[in-house]
mmCIF file of the N, C-alpha and C atoms, coordinates in Angstrom:
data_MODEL
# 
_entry.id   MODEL 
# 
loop_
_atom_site.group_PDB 
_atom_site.id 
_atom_site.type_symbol 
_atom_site.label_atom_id 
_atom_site.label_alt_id 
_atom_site.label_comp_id 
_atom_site.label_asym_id 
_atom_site.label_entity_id 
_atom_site.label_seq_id 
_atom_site.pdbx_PDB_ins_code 
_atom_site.Cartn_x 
_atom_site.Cartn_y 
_atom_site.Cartn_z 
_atom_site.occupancy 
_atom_site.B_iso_or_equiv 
_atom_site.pdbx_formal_charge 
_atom_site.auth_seq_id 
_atom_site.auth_comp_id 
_atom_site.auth_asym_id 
_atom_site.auth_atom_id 
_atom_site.pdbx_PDB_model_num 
ATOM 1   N N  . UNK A 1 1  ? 19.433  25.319  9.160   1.00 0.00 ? 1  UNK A N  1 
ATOM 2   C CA . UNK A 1 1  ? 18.066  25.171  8.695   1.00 0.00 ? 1  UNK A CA 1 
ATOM 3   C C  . UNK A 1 1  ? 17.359  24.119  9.547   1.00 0.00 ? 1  UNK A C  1 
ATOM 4   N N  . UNK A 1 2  ? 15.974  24.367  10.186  1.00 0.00 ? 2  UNK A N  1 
ATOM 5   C CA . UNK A 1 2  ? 15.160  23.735  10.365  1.00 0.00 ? 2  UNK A CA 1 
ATOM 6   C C  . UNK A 1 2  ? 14.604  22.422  9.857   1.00 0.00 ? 2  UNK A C  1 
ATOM 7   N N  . UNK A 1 3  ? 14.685  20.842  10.514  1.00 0.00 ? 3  UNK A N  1 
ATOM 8   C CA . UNK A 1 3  ? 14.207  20.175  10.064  1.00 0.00 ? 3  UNK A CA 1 
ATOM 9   C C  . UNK A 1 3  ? 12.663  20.221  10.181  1.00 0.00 ? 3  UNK A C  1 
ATOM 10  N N  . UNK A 1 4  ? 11.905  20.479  9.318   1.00 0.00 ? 4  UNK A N  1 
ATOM 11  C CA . UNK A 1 4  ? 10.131  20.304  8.914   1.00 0.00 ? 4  UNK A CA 1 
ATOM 12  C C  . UNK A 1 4  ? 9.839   19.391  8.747   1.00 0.00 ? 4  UNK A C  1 
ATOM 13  N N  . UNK A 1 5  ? 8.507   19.380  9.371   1.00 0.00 ? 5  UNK A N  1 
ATOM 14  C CA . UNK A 1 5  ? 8.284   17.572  9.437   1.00 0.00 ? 5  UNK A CA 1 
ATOM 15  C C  . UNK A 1 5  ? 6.794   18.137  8.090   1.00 0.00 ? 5  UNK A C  1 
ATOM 16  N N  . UNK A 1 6  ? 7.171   17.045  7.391   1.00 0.00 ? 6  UNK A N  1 
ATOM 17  C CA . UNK A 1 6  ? 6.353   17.007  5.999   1.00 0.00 ? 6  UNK A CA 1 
ATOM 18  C C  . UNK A 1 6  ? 5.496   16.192  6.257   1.00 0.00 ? 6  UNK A C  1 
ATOM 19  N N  . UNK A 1 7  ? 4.769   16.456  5.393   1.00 0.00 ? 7  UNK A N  1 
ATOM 20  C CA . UNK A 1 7  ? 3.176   15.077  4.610   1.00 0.00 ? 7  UNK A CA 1 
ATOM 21  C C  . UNK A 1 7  ? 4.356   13.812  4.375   1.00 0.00 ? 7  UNK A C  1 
ATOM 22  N N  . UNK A 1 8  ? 3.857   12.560  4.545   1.00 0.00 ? 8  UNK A N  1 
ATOM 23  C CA . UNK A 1 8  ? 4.327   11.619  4.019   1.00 0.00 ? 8  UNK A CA 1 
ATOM 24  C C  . UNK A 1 8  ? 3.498   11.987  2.359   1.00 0.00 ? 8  UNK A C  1 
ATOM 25  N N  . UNK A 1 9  ? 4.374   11.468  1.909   1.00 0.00 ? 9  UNK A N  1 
ATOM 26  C CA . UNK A 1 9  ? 3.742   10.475  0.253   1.00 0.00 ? 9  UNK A CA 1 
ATOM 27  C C  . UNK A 1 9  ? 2.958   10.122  0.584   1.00 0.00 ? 9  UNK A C  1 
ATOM 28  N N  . UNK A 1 10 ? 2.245   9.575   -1.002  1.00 0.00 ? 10 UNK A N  1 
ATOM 29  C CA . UNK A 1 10 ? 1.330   8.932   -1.111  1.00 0.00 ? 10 UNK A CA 1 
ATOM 30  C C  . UNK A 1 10 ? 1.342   7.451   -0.349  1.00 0.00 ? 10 UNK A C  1 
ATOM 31  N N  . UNK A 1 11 ? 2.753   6.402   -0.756  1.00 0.00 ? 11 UNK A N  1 
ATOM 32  C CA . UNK A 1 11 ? 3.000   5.878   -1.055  1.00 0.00 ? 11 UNK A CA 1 
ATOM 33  C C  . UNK A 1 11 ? 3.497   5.427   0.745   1.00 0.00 ? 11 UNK A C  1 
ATOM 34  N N  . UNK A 1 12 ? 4.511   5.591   1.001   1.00 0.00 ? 12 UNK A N  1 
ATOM 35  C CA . UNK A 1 12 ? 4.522   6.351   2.402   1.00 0.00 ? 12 UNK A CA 1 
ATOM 36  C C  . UNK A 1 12 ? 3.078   6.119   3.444   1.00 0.00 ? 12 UNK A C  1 
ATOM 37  N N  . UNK A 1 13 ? 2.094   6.756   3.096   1.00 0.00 ? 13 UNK A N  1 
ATOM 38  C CA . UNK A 1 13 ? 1.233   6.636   4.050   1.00 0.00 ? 13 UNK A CA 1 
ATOM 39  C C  . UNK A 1 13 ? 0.739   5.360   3.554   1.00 0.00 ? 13 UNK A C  1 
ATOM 40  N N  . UNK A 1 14 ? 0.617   4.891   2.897   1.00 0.00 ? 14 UNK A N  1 
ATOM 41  C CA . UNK A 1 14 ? -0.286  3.799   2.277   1.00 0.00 ? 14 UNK A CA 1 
ATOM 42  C C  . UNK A 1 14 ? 1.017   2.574   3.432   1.00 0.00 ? 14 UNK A C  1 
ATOM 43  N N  . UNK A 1 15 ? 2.080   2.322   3.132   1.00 0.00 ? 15 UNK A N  1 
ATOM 44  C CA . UNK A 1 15 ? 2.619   1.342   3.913   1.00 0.00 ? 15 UNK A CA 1 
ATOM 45  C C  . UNK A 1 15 ? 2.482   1.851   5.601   1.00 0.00 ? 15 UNK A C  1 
ATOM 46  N N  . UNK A 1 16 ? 2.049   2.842   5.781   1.00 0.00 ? 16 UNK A N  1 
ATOM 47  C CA . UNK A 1 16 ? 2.005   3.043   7.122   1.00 0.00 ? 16 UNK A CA 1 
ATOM 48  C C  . UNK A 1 16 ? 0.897   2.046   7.999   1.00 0.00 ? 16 UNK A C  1 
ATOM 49  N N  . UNK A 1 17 ? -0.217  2.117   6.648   1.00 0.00 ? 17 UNK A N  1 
ATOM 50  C CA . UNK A 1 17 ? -1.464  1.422   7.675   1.00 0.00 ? 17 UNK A CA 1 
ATOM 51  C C  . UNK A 1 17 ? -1.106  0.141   7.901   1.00 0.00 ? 17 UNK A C  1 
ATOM 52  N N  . UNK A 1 18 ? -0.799  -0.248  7.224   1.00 0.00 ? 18 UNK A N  1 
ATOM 53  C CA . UNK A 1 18 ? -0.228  -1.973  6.342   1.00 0.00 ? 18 UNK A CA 1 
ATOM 54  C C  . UNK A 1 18 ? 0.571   -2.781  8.129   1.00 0.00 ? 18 UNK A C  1 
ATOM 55  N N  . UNK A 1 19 ? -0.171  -3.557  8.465   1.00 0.00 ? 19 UNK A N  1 
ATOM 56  C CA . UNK A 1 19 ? 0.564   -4.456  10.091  1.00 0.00 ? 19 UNK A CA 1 
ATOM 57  C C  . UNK A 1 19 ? 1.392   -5.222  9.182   1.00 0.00 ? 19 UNK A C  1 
ATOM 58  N N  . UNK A 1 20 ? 2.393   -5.611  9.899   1.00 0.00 ? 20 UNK A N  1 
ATOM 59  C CA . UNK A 1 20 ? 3.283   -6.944  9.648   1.00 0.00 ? 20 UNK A CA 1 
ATOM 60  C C  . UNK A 1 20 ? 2.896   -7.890  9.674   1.00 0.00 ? 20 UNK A C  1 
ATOM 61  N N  . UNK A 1 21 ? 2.899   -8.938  8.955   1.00 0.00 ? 21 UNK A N  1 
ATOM 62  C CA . UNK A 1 21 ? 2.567   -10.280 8.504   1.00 0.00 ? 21 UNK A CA 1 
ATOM 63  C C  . UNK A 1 21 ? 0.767   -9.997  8.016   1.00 0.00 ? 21 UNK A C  1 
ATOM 64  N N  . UNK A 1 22 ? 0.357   -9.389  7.696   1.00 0.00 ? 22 UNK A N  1 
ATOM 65  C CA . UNK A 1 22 ? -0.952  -9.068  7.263   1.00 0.00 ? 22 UNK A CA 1 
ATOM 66  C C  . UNK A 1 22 ? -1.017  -8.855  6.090   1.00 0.00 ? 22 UNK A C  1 
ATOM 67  N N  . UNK A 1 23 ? -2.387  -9.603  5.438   1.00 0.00 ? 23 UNK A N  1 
ATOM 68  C CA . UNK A 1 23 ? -2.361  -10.147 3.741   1.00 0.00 ? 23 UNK A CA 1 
ATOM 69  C C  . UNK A 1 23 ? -3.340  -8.851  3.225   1.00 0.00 ? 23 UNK A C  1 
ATOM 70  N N  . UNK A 1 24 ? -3.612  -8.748  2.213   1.00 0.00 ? 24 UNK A N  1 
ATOM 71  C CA . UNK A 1 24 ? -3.913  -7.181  1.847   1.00 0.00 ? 24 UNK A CA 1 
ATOM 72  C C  . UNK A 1 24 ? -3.712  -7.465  0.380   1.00 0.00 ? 24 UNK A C  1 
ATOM 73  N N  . UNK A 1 25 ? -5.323  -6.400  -0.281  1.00 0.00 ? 25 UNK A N  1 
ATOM 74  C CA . UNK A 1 25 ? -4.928  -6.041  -1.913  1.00 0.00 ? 25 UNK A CA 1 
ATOM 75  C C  . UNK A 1 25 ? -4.695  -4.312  -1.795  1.00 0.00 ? 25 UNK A C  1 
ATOM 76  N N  . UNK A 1 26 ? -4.628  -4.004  -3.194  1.00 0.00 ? 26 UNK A N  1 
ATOM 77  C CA . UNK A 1 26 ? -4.618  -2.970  -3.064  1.00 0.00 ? 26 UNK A CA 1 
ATOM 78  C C  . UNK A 1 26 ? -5.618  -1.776  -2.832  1.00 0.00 ? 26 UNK A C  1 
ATOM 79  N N  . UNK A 1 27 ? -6.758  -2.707  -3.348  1.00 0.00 ? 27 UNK A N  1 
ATOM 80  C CA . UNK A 1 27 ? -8.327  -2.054  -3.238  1.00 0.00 ? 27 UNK A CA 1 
ATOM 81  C C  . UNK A 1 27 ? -8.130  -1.559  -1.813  1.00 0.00 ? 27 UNK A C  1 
ATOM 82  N N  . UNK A 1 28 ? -8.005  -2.965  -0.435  1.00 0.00 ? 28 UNK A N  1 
ATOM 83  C CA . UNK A 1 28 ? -8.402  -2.594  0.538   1.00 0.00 ? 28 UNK A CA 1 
ATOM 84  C C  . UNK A 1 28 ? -7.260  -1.184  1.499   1.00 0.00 ? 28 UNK A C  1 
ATOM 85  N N  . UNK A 1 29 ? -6.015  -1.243  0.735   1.00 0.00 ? 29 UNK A N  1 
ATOM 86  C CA . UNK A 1 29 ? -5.646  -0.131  1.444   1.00 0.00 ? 29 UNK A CA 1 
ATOM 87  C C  . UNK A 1 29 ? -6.151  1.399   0.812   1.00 0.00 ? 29 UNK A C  1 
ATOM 88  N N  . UNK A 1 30 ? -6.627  1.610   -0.429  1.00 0.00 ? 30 UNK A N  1 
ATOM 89  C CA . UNK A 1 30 ? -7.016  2.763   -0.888  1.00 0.00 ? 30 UNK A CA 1 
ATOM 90  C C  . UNK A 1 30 ? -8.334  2.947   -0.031  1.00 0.00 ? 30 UNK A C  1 
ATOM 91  N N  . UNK A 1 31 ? -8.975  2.242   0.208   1.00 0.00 ? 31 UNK A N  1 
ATOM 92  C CA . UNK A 1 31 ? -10.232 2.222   1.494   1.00 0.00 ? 31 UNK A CA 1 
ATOM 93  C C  . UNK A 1 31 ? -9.519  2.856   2.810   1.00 0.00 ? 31 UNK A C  1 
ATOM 94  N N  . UNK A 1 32 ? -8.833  2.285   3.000   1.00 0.00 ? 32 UNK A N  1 
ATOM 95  C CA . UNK A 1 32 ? -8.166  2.386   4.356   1.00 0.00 ? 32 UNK A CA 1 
ATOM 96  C C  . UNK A 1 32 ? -7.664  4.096   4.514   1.00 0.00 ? 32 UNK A C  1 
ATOM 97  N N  . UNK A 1 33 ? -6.912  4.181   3.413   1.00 0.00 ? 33 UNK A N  1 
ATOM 98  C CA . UNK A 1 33 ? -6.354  5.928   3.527   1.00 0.00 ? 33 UNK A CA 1 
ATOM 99  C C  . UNK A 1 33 ? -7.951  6.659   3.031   1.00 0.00 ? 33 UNK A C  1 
ATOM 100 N N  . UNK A 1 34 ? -8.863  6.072   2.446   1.00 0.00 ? 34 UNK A N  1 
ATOM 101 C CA . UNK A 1 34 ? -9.908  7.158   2.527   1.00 0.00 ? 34 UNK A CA 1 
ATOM 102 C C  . UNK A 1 34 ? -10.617 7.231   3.237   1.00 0.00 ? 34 UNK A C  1 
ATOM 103 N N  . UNK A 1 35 ? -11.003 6.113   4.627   1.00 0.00 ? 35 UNK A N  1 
ATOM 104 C CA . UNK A 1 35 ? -11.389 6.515   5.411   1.00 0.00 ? 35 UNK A CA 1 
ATOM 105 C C  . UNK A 1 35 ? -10.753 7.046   6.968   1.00 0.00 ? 35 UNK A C  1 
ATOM 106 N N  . UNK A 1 36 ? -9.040  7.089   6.202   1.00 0.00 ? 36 UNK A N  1 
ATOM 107 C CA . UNK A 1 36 ? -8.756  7.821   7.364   1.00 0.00 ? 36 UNK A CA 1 
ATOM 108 C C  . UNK A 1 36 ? -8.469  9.042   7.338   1.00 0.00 ? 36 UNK A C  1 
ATOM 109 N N  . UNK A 1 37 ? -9.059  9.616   5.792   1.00 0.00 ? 37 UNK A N  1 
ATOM 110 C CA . UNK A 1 37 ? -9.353  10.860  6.102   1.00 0.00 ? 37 UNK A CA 1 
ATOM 111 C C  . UNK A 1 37 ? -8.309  11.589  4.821   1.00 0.00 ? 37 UNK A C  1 
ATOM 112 N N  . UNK A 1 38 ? -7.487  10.890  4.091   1.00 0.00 ? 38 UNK A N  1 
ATOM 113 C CA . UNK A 1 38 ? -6.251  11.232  3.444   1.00 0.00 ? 38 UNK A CA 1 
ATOM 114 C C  . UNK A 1 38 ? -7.125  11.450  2.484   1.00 0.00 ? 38 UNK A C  1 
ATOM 115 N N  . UNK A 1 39 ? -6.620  12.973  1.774   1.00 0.00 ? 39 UNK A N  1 
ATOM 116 C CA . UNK A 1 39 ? -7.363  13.194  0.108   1.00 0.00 ? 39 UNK A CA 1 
ATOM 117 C C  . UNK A 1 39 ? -6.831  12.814  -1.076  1.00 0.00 ? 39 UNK A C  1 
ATOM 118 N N  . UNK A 1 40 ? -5.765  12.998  -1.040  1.00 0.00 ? 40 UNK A N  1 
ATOM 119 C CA . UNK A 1 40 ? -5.029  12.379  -2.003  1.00 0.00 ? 40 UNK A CA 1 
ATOM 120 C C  . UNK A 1 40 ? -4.796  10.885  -2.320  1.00 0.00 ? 40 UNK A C  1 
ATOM 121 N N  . UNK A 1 41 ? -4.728  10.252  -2.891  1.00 0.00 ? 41 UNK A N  1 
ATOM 122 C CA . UNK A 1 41 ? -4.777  8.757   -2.885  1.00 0.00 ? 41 UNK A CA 1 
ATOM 123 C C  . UNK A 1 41 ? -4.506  8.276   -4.083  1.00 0.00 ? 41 UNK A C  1 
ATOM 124 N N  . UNK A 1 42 ? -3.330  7.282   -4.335  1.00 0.00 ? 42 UNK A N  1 
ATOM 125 C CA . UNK A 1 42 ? -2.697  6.706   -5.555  1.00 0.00 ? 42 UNK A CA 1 
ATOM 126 C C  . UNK A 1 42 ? -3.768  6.140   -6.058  1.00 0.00 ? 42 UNK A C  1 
ATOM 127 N N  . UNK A 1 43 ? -3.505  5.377   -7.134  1.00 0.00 ? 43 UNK A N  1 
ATOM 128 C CA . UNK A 1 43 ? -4.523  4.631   -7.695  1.00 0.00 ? 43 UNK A CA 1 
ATOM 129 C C  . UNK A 1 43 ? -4.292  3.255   -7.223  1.00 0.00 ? 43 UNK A C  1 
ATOM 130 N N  . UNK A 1 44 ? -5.172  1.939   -7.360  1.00 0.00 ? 44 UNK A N  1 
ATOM 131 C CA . UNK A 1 44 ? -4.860  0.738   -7.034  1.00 0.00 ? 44 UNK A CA 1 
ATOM 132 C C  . UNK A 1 44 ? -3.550  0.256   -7.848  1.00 0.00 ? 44 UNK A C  1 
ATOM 133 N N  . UNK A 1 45 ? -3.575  0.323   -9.187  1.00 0.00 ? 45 UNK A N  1 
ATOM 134 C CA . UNK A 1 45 ? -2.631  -0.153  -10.093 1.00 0.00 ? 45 UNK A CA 1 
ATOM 135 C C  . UNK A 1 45 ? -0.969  0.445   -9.562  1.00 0.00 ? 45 UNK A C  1 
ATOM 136 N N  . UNK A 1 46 ? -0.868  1.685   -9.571  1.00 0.00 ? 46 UNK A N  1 
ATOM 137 C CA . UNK A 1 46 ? -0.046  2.280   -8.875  1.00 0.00 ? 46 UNK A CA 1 
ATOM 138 C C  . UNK A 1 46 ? 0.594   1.765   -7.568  1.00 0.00 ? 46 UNK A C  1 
ATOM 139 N N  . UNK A 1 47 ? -0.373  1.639   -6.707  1.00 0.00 ? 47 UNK A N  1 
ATOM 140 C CA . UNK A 1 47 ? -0.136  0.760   -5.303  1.00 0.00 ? 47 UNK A CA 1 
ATOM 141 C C  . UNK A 1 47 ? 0.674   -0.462  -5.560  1.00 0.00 ? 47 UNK A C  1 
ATOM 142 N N  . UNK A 1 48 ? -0.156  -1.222  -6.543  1.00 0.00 ? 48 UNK A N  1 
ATOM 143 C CA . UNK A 1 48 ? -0.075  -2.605  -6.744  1.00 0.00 ? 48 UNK A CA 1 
ATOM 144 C C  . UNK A 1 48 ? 1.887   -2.939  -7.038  1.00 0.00 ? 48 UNK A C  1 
ATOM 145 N N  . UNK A 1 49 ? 1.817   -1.976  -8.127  1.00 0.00 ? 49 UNK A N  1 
ATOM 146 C CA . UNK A 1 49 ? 3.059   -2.400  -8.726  1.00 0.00 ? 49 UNK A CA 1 
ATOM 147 C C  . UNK A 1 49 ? 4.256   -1.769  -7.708  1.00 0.00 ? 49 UNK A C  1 
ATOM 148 N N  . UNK A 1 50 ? 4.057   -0.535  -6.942  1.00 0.00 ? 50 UNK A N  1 
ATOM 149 C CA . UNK A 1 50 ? 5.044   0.043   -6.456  1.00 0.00 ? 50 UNK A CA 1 
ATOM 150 C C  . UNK A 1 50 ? 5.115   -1.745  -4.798  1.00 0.00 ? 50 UNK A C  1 
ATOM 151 N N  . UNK A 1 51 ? 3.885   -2.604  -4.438  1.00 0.00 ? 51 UNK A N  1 
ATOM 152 C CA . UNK A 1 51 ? 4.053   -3.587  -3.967  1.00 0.00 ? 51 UNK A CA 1 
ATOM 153 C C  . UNK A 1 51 ? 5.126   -4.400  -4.146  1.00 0.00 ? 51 UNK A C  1 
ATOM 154 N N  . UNK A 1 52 ? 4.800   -4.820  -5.751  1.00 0.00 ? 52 UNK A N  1 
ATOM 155 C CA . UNK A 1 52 ? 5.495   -5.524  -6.557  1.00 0.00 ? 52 UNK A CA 1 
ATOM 156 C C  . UNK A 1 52 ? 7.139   -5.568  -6.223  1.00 0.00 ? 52 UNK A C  1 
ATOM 157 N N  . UNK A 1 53 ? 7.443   -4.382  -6.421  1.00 0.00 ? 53 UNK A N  1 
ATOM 158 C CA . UNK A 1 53 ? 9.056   -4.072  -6.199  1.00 0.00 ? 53 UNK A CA 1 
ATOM 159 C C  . UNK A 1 53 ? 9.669   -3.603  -4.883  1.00 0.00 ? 53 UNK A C  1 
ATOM 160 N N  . UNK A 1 54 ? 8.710   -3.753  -3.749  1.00 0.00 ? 54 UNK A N  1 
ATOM 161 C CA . UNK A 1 54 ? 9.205   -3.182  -2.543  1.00 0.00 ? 54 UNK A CA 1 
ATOM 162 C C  . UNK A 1 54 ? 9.316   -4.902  -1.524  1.00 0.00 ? 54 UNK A C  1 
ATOM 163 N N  . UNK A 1 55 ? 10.806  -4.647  -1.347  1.00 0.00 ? 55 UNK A N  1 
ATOM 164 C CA . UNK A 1 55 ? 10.812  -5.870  -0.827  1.00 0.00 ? 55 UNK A CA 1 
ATOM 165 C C  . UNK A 1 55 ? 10.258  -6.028  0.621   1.00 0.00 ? 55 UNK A C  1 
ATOM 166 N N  . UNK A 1 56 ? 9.869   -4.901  1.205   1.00 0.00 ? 56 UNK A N  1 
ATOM 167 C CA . UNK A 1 56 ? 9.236   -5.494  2.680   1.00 0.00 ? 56 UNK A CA 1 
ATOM 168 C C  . UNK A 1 56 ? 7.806   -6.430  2.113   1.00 0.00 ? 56 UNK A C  1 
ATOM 169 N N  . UNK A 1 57 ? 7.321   -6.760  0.728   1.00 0.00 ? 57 UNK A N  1 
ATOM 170 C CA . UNK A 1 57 ? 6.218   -7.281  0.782   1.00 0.00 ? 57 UNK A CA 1 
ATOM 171 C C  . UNK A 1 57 ? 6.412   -8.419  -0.207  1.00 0.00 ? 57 UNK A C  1 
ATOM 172 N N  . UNK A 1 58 ? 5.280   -9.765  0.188   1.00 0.00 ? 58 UNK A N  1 
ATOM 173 C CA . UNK A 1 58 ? 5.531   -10.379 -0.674  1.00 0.00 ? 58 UNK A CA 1 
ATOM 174 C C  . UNK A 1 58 ? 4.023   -10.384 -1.181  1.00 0.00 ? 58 UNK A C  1 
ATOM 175 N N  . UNK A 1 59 ? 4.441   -11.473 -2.765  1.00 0.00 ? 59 UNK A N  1 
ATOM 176 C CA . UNK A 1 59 ? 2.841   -11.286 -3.745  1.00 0.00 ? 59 UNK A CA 1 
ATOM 177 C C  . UNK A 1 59 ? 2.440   -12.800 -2.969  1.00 0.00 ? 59 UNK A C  1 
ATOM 178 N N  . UNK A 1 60 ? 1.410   -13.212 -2.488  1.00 0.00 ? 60 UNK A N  1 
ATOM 179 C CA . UNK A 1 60 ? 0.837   -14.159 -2.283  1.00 0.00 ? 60 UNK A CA 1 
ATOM 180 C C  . UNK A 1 60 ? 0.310   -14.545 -3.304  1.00 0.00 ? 60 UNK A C  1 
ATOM 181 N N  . UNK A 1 61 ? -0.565  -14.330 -4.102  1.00 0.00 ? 61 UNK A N  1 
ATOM 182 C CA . UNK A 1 61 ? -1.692  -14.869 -5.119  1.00 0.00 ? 61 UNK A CA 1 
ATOM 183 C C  . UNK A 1 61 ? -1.286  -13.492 -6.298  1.00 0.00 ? 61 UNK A C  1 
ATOM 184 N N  . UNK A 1 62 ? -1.107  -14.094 -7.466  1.00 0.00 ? 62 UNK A N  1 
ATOM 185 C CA . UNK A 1 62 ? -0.889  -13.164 -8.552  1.00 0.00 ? 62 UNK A CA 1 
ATOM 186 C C  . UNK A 1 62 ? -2.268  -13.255 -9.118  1.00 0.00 ? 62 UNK A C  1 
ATOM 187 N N  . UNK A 1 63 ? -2.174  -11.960 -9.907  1.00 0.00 ? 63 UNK A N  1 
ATOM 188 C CA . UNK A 1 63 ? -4.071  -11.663 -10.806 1.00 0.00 ? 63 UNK A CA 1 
ATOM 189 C C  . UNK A 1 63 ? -4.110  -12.469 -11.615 1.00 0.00 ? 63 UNK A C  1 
ATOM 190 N N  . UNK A 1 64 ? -3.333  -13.454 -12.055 1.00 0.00 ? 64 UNK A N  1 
ATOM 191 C CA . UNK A 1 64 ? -3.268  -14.269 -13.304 1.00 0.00 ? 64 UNK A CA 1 
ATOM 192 C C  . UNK A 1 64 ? -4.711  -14.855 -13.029 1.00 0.00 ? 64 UNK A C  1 
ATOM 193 N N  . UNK A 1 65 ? -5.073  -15.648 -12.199 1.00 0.00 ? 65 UNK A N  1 
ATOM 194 C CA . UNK A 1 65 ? -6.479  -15.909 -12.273 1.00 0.00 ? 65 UNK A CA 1 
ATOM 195 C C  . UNK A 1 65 ? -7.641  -15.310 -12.274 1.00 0.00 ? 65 UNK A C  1 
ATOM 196 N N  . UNK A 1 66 ? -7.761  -13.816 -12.742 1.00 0.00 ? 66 UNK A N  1 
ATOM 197 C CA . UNK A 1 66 ? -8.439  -12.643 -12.803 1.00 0.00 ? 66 UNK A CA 1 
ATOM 198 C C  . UNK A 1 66 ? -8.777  -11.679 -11.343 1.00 0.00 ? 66 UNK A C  1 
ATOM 199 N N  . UNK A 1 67 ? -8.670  -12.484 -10.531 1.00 0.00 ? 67 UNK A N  1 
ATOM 200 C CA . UNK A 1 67 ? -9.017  -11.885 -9.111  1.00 0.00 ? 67 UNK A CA 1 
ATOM 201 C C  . UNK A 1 67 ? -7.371  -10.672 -8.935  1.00 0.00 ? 67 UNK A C  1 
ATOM 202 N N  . UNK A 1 68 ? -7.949  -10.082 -7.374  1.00 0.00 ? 68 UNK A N  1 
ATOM 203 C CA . UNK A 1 68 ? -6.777  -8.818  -7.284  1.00 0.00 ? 68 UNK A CA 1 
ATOM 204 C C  . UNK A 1 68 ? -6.019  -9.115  -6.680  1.00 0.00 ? 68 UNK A C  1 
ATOM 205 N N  . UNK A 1 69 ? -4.810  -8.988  -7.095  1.00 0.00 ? 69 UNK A N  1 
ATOM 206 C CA . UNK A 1 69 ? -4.230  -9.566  -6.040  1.00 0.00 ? 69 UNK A CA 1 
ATOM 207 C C  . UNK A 1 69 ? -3.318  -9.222  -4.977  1.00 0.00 ? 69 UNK A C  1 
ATOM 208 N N  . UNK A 1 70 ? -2.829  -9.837  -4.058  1.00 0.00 ? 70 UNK A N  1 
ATOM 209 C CA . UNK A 1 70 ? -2.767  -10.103 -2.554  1.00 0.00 ? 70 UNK A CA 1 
ATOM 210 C C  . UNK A 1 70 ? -1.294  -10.124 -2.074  1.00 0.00 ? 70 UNK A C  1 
ATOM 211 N N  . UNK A 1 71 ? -1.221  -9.363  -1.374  1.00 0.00 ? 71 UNK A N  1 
ATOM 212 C CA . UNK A 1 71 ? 0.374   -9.171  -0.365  1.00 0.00 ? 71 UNK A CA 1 
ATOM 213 C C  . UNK A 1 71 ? 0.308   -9.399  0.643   1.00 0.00 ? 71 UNK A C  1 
ATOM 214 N N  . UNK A 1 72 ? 1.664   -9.552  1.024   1.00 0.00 ? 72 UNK A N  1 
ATOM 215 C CA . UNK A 1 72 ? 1.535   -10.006 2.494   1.00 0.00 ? 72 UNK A CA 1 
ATOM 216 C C  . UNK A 1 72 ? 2.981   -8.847  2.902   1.00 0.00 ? 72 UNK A C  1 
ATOM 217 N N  . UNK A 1 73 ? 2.854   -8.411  3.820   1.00 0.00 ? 73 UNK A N  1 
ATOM 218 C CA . UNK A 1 73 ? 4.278   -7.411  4.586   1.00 0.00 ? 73 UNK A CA 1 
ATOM 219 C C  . UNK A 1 73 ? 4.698   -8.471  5.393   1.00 0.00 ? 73 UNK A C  1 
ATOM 220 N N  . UNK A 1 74 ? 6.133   -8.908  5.019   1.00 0.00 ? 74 UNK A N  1 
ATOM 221 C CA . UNK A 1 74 ? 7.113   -9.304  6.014   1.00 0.00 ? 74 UNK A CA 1 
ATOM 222 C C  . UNK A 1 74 ? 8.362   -8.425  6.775   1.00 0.00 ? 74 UNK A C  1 
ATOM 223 N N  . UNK A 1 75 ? 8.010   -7.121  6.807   1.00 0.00 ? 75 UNK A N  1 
ATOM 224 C CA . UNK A 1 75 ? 9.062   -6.293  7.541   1.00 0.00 ? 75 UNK A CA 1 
ATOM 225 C C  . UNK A 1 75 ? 8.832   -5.497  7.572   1.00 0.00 ? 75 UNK A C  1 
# 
């Protein structure tokens, strides 16, 4: 059988745009995949938390102070 090269995920493309050592919410990458054209698109909250648990990223600033908050990719 043929390996097929697929759609990334949602999730998937969203860490694609994402540079290394670069700080980021989640707002600004759902911008990012819609203006590069991607239709499909997670939600921020979704983004946020799948952040949360992916260790290439860390939380810089948590929402506790109402603002959105902010990652940084270390890998």
């Amino acid at each position: 059988m043929k390996n097929r090269r697929t759609k990334p995920t949602n999730y998937q493309a969203a860490k694609a745009v994402i540079l290394i050592h670069e700080e980021f919410t989640a707002a600004a990458i759902v911008d990012r995949l819609l203006t590069s054209g991607r239709r499909e698109v997670p939600t921020k909250r979704s983004l946020a938390a799948k952040f949360k648990k992916d260790k290439d990223f860390v939380v810089i600033r948590k929402n506790g102070s109402g603002g959105p908050t902010i990652f940084k990719r270390v890998q």
